[in-house]
C-alpha angles and dihedrals in degrees: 000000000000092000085052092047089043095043093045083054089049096048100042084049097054096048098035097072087031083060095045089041088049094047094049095045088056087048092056090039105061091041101071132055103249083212115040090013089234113145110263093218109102106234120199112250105276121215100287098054094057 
């Protein structure tokens, strides 16, 4: 019982950051350009613009 209990804690520790890490690389990802490096949100025109 106590290697099952040891071996699930490793596993779930183990996927748990993989799986953050893994969120927050597609976020950044498809944030930016990969070309010119300019954020892909579209943004409304500020003051300045207008």
């Amino acid at each position: 019982m106590l290697v099952v209990s040891v071996v699930v804690s490793v596993v779930f520790g183990g996927l748990v950051p993989g799986f953050l890490l893994g969120l927050l690389a597609f976020r950044v990802k498809s944030r930016w350009c990969p070309r010119c490096g300019e954020s892909t949100l579209a943004m409304g025109p500020t003051e300045r613009e207008r």
